[in-house]
C-alpha positions in Angstrom: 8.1 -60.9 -14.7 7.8 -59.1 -11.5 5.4 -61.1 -9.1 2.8 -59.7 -7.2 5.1 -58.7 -4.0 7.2 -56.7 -5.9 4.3 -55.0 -7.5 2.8 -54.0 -4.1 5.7 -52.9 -2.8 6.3 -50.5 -6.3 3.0 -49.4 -5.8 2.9 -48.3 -2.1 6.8 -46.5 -2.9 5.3 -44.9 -5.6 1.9 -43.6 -3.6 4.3 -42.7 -0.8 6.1 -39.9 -3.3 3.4 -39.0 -4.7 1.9 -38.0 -1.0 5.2 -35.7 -0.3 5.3 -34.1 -3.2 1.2 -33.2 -2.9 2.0 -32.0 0.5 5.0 -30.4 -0.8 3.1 -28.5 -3.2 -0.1 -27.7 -1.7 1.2 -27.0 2.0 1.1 -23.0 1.6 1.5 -21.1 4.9 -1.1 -22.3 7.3 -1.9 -19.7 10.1 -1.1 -21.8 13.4 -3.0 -20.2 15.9 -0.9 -21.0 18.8 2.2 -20.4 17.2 1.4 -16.8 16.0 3.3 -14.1 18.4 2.6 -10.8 16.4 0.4 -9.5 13.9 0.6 -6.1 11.8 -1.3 -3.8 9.8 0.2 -2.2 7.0 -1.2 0.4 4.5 1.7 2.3 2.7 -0.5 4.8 1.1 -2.2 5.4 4.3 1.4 5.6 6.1 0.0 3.2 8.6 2.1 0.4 9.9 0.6 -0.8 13.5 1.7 -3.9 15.5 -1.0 -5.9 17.1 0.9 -7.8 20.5 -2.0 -7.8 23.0 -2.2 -12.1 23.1 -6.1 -12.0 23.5 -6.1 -10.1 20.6 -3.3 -12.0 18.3 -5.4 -15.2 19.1 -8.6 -14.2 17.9 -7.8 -12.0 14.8 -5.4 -15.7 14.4 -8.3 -17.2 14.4 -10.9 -15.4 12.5 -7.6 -15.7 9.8 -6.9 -19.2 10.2 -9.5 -20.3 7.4 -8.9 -22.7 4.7 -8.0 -21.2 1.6 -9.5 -23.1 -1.8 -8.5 -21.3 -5.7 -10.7 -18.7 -7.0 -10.3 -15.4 -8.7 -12.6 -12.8 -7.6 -12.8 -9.9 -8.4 -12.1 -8.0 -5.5 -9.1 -5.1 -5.0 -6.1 -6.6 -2.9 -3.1 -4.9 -2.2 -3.8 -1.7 -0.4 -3.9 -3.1 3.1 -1.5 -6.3 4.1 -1.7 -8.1 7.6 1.5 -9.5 8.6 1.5 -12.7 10.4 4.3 -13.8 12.4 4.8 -16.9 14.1 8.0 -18.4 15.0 10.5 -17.9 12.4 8.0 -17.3 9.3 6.3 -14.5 7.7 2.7 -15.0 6.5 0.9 -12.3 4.3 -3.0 -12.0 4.2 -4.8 -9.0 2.3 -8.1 -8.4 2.7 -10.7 -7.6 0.3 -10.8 -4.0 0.5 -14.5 -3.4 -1.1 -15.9 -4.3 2.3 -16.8 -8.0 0.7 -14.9 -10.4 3.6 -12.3 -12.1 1.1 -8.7 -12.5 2.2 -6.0 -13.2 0.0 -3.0 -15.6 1.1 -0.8 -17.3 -1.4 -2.3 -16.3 -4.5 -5.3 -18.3 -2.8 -8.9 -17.1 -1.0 -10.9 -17.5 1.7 -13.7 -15.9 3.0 -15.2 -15.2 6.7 -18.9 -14.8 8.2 -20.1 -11.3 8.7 -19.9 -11.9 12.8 -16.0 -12.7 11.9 -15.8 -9.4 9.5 -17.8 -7.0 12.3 -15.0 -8.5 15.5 -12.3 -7.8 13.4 -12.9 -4.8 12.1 -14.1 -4.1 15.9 -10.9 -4.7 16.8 -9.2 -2.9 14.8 -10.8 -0.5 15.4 -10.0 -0.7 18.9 -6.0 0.4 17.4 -6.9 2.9 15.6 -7.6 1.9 11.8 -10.7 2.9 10.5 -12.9 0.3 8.4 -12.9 2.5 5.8 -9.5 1.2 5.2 -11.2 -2.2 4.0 -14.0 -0.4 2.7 -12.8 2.0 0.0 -12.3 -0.5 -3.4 -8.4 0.2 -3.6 -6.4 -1.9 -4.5 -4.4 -3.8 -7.1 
């Protein structure tokens, strides 16, 4: 019979594993705001692809986008408009809501932002030339 060292020990080993593989599963792709050097806009049935660089501007779209994302499934369109996040060596795909409703997609996961957030984005994209329409219109997938 094991005594109650060993069963400690067990127990802490097996927490431990169970920690990494959470954190394994659940780590998705977390917008790090400092790390982010780029940002696009893409709509292929609009033929738009734009590149945001300006840093003032990376940062606080970053930020607006750098929510927490919980599982849901609304019932919004996504897919006609993507935002392309890139920081260091990774990739990170959010789609907004495009029925004007402030929901982003990332990882088959949601989050939403405050209509302040939704009017200084859009603002600021507008400032490149993409209309809100664009995440207005109720296309989508």
């Amino acid at each position: 019979m094991l005594n109650n060292k060993w069963i400690v020990i067990i127990g802490i080993v097996l927490l431990v594993v169970a920690l990494c593989i959470i954190a394994i599963i659940f780590r998705g792709s977390k917008i790090k705001v400092g790390k982010v050097q780029s940002i696009s806009v893409i709509a292929i049935d609009e033929d738009l692809m734009l590149d945001i660089i300006d840093p003032n501007d990376v940062r606080t779209i970053s930020k607006i986008l750098s929510k927490n994302a919980y599982n849901d499934s609304p019932s919004c369109p996504f897919g006609y408009v993507e935002i392309i996040i890139k920081q260091n060596d990774e990739s990170i795909t959010v789609q907004p809501a495009t029925d004007g409703c402030h929901v982003f997609m990332i990882n088959s996961k949601y989050f939403s932002i405050p209509d302040n957030e939704w009017e200084s984005l859009m603002e600021l994209f507008g400032k490149y030339g993409v209309d809100r329409s664009l995440f207005e219109t109720g296309k989508g997938i």
